[in-house]
C-alpha positions in Angstrom: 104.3 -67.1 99.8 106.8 -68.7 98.0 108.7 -71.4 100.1 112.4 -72.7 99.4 111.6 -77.1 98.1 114.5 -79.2 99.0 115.0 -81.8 95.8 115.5 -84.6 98.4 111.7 -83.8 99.7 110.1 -83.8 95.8 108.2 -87.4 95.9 109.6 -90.0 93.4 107.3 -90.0 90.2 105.8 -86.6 91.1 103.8 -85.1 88.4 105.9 -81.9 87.7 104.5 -79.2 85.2 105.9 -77.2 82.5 103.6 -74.7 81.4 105.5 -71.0 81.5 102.3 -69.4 80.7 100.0 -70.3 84.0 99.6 -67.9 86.2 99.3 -69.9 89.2 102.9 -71.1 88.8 104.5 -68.9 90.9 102.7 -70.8 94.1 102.1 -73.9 92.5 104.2 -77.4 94.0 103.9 -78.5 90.3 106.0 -75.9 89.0 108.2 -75.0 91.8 109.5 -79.0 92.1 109.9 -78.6 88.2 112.0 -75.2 88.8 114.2 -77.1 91.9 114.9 -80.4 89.5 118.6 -80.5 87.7 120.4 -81.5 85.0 121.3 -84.9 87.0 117.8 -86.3 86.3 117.1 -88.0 82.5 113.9 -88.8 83.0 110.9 -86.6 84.9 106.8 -87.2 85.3 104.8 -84.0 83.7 102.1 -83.1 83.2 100.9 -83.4 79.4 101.0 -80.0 78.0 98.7 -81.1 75.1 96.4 -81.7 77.6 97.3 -78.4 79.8 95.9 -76.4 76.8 92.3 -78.0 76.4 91.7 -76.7 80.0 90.0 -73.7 80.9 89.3 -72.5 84.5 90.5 -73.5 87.7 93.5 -76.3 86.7 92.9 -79.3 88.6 96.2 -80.2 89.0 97.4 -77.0 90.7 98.8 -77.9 94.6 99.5 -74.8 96.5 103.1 -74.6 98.1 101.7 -74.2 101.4 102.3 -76.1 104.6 99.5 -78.3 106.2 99.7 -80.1 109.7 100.1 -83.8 109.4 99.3 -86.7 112.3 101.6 -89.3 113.5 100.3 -92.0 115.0 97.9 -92.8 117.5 98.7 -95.5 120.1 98.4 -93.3 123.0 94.8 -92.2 121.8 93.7 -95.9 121.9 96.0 -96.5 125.3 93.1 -93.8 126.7 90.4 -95.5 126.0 88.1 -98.7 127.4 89.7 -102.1 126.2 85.6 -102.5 124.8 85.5 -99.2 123.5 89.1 -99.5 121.9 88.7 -102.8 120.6 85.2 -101.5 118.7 86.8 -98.2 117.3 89.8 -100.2 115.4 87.4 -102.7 114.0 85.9 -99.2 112.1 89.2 -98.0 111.3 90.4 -101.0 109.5 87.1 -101.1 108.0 88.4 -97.3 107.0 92.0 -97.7 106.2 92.1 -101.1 105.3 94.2 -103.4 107.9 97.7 -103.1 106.7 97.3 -99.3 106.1 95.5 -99.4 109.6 98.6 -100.7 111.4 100.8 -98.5 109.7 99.0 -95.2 110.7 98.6 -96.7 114.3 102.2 -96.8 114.6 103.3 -93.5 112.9 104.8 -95.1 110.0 102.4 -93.3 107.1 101.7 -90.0 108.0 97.6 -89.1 108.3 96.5 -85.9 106.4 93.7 -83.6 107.9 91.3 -84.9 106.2 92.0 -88.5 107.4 92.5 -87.1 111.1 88.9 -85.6 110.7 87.8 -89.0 109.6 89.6 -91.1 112.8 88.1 -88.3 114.8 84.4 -88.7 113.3 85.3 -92.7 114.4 86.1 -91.6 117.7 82.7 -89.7 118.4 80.8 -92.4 116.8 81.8 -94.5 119.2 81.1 -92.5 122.2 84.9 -91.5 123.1 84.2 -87.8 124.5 88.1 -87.2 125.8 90.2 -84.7 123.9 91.6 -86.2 121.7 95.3 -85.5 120.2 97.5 -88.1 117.9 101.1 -89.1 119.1 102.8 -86.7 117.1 101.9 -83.8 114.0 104.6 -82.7 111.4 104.2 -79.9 109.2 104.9 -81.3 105.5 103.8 -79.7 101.7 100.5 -81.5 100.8 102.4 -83.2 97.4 
């Protein structure tokens, strides 16, 4: 399903692609970002189309204009749990993330993907936290 892009909402640098003749373009955030882009704009990112034309199958760059469910945040997951359990759990998620991306997706600041929410949750259950578990916020966002 094709879904109106706001031009504000297209990531700076985004790789946009050109390529009229794909038939994927129609649902493809490549294209569609291309398609919302004006005349304002001197300079874009693309994708090489002398490189577009050596592929064959499945295009690797292809991003479906599709929604996915993002995470915000989890203080209130870690407020839930032990002060030994907690303390344990964000040594393996900075040992994940890194600590200045930890702290940032802690607070809410960079938004988690669902693969990275499986992955916090995986951290969770390896260290023994069995309570439902549910991040501060989720926003529904294209998956640029």
């Amino acid at each position: 399903m094709e879904q109106e892009l706001a031009l504000e909402n297209i990531p700076f640098g985004y790789y946009l692609c050109l390529n009229e003749s794909c038939p994927l373009k129609g649902t493809c955030l490549r294209w569609l970002a291309g398609e919302a882009k004006t005349c304002d704009e001197k300079y874009w990112s693309i994708i090489s189309p002398k490189y577009q034309v050596t592929l064959s199958g499945r295009c690797p760059d292809y991003r479906p204009n599709r929604k996915v469910i993002y995470a915000k945040g989890f203080l209130k997951m870690l407020g839930r749990m032990s002060v030994n359990q907690s303390k344990s759990v964000i040594v393996s998620l900075i040992s994940l993330f890194g600590q200045r991306t930890y702290y940032r997706v802690r607070k809410g600041e960079r938004l988690l993907s669902p693969v990275e929410q499986q992955r916090v949750l995986n951290v969770l259950k390896r260290h023994g936290v069995s309570l439902p578990q549910e991040f501060d916020a989720y926003i529904e966002e294209y998956d640029w």
